[in-house]
N, C-alpha and C positions, 0 to 999 in steps of 0.2 A: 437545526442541530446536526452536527457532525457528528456521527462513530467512527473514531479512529480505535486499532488494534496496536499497539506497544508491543515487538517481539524482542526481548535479550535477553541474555541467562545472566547480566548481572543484574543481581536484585537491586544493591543501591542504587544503581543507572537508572534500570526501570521504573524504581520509586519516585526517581527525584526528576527525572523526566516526564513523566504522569505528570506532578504536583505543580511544574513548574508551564506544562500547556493547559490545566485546569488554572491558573493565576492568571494565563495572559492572554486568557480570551473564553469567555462562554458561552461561544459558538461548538465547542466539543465536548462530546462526551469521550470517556476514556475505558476502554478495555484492556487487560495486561495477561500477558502469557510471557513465562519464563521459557520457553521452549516449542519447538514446532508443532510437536502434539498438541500439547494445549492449545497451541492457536488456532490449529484444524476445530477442535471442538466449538470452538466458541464462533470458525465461521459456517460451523453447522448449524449453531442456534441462534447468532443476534445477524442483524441485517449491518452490515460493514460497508462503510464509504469511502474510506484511504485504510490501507496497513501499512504501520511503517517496522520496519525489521532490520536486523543486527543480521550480518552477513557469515559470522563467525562464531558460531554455538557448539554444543557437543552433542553428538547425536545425529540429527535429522539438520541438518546448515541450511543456513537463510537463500542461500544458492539450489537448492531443491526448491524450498516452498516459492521461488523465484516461477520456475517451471514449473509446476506443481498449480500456481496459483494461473499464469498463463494459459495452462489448459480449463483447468475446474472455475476458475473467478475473473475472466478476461476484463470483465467490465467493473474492477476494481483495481485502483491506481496503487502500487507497489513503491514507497520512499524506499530507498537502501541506504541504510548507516554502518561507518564504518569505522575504526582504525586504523585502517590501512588508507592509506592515501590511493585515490582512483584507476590512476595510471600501472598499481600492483595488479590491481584483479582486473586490469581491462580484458585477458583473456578470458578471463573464466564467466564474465560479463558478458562473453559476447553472444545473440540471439537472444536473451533474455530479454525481459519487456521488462523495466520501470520508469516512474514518474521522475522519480530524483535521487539523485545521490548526493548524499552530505558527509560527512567526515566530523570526528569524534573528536576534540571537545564539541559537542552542536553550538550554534550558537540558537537561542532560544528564539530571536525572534524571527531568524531565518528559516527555522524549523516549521514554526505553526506559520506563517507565508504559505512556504512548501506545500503542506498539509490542506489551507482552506484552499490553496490553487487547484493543486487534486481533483479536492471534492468538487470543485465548481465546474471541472472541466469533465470528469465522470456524470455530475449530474446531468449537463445540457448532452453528451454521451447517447447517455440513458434515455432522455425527453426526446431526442430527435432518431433513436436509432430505428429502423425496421426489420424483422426477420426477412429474409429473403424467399419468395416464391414463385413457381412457375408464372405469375402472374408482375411482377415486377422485373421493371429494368433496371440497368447497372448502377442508374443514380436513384433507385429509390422509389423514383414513381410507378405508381399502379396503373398496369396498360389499359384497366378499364374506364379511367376517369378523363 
């Protein structure tokens, strides 16, 4: 099962986006935050595999929790969605780390693609990464083995 996070402040968007990647696949679980705060919360308390987020909020913009999530959640794959077509925000995009950008209307099955690509490439990520220490080299291996 996947945890995916849902961030937009519009609520029909959000509802109807939840509803329609709970239909086309039950490989995901759905969490939803109308706002950056709330989605901080909830990546304080459930364990998150993809976020996908709306780049244009009021408040706290999908553009902070972009950086934001870069520093605190590196090892969590960032979708960006938008209205604006790619080429608008390429400035404001740039240095940030995400997985995908998609552009609003979504289309649905491109989305959840997107989304289980993510996970799957987070996961192996995850399974294969090493902290780094005086005892390992540049690729990983441990100098005592």
């Amino acid at each position: 099962m996947t945890d995916v996070l849902l961030i937009d402040d519009e609520a029909f968007f959000l509802e109807t986006l939840a509803k329609g990647l709970r239909l086309s696949t039950k490989k995901i679980h759905i969490y939803k935050a109308n706002n950056v705060s709330k989605a901080l919360e909830i990546l304080k308390t459930a364990v998150i595999d993809v976020v996908v987020t709306d780049l244009n909020m009021p408040g706290v913009s999908g553009f902070a929790l972009l950086a934001w999530m870069d520093e605190t959640y590196p090892h969590i794959p960032v979708i960006v969605m938008s209205a604006c077509a790619r080429d608008s925000v390429e400035g404001q995009l740039k240095g940030l780390r995400f997985a995908d950008y998609v552009e609003k209307p979504l289309d649905l099955q491109n989305i959840t693609k997107s989304i289980l690509k993510a996970a799957l490439q987070a996961k192996h990520i995850r399974q294969t990464w090493k902290p780094w220490s005086p005892r390992t080299t540049a690729n990983g291996k441990d100098t005592n083995d």
